[in-house]
Residue frames as a rotation matrix with the C-alpha (Angstrom) as fourth column:
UNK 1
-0.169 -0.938 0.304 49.29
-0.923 0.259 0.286 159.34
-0.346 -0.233 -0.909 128.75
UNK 2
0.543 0.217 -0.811 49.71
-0.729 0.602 -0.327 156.32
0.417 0.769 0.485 126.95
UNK 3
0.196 -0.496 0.846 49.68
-0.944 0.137 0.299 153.13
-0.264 -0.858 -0.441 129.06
UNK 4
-0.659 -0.651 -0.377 52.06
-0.747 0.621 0.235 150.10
0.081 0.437 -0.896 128.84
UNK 5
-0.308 0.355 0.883 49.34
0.182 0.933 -0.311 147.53
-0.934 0.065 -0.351 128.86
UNK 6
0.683 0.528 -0.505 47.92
-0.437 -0.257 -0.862 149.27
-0.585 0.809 0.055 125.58
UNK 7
0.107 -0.758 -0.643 51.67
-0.983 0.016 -0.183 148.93
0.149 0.652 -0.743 124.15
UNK 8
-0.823 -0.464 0.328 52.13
-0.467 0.881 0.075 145.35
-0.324 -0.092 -0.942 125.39
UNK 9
0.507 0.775 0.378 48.68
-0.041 0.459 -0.887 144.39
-0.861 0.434 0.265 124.03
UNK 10
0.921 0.194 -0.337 49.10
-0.229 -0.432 -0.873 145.83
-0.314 0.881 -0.354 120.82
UNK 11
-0.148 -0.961 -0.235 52.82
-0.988 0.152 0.004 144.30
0.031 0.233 -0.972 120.44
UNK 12
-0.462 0.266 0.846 51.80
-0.493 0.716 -0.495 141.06
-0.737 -0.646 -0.200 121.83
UNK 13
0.415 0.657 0.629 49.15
0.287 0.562 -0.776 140.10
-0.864 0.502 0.045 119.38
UNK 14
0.725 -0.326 -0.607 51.40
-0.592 0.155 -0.791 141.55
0.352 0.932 -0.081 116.19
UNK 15
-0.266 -0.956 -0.123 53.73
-0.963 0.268 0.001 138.77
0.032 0.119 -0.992 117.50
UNK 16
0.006 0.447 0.894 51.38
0.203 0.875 -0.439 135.85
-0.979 0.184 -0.085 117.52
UNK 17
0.733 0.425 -0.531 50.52
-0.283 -0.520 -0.806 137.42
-0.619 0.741 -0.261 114.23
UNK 18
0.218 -0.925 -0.310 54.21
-0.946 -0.123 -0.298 136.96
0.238 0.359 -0.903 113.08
UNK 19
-0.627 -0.357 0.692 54.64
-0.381 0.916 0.128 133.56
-0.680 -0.184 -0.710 114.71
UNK 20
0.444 0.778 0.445 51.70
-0.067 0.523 -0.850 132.21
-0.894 0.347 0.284 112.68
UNK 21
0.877 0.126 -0.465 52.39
-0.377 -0.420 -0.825 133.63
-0.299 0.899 -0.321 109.78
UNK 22
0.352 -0.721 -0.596 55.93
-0.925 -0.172 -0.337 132.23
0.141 0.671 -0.728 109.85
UNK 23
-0.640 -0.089 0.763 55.05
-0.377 0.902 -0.211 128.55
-0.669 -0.423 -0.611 110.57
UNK 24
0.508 0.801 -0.318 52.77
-0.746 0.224 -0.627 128.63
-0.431 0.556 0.711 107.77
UNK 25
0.506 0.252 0.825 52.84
0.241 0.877 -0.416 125.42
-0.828 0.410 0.383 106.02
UNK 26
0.406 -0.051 0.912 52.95
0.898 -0.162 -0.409 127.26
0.168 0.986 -0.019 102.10
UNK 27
0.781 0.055 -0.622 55.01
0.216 -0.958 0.186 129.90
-0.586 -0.280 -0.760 102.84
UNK 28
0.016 -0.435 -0.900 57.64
-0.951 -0.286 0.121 129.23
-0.310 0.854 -0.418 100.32
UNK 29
-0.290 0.168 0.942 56.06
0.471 0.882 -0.013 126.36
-0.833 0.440 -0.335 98.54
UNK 30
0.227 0.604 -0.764 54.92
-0.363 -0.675 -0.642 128.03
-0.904 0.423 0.066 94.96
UNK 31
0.416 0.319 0.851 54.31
0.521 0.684 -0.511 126.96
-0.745 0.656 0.118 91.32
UNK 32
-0.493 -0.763 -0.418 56.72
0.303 -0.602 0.739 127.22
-0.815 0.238 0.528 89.09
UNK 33
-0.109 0.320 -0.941 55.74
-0.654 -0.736 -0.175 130.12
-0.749 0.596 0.290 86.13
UNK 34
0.679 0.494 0.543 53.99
0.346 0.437 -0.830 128.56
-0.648 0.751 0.126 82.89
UNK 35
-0.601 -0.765 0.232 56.21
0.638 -0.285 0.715 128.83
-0.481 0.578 0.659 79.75
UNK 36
0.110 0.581 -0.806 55.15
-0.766 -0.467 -0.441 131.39
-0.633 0.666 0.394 77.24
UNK 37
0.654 0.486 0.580 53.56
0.363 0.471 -0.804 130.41
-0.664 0.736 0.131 74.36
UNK 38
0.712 -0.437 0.550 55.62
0.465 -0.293 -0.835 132.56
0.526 0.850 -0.005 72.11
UNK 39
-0.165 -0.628 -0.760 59.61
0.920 -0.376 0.111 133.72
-0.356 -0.681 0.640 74.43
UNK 40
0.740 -0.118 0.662 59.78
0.068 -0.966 -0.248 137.95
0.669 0.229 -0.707 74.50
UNK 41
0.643 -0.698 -0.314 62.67
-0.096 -0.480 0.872 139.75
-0.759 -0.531 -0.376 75.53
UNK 42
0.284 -0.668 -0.688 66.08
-0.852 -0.505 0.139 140.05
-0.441 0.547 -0.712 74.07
UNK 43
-0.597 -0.714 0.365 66.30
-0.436 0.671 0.599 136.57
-0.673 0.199 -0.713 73.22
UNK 44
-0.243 0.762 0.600 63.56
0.141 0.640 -0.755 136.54
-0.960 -0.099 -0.263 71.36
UNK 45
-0.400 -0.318 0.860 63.44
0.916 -0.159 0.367 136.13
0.020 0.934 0.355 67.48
UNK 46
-0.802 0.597 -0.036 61.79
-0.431 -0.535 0.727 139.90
0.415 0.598 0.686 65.51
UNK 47
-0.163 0.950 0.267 58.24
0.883 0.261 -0.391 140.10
-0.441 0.172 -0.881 65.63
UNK 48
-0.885 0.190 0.425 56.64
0.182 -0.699 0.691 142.16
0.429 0.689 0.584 62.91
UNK 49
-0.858 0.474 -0.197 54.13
-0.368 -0.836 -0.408 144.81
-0.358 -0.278 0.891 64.06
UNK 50
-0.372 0.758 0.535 50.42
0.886 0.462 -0.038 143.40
-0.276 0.460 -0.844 63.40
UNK 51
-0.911 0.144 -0.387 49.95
-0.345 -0.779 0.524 146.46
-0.226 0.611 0.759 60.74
């Protein structure tokens, strides 16, 4: 039988777990992306095949 202090442990500590984790500091701080050197995709000129 499976007893409710196991389940309130084991809940318990993934909610500290969560609380941390969503007080972090850098949690949506992040560097914006580096241009490309050369743009791909559909706006980008042709590029010939390096034959």
């Amino acid at each position: 039988m499976i007893d409710n202090f196991s389940i309130a442990l084991t809940h318990g500590l993934l909610l500290i777990a969560v609380w941390r984790l969503i007080h972090r500091p850098d949690l949506d701080i992040e560097d914006p992306p580096e241009p490309d050197a050369e743009p791909r995709g559909f706006f980008a000129p042709e590029s010939k095949p390096d034959a």
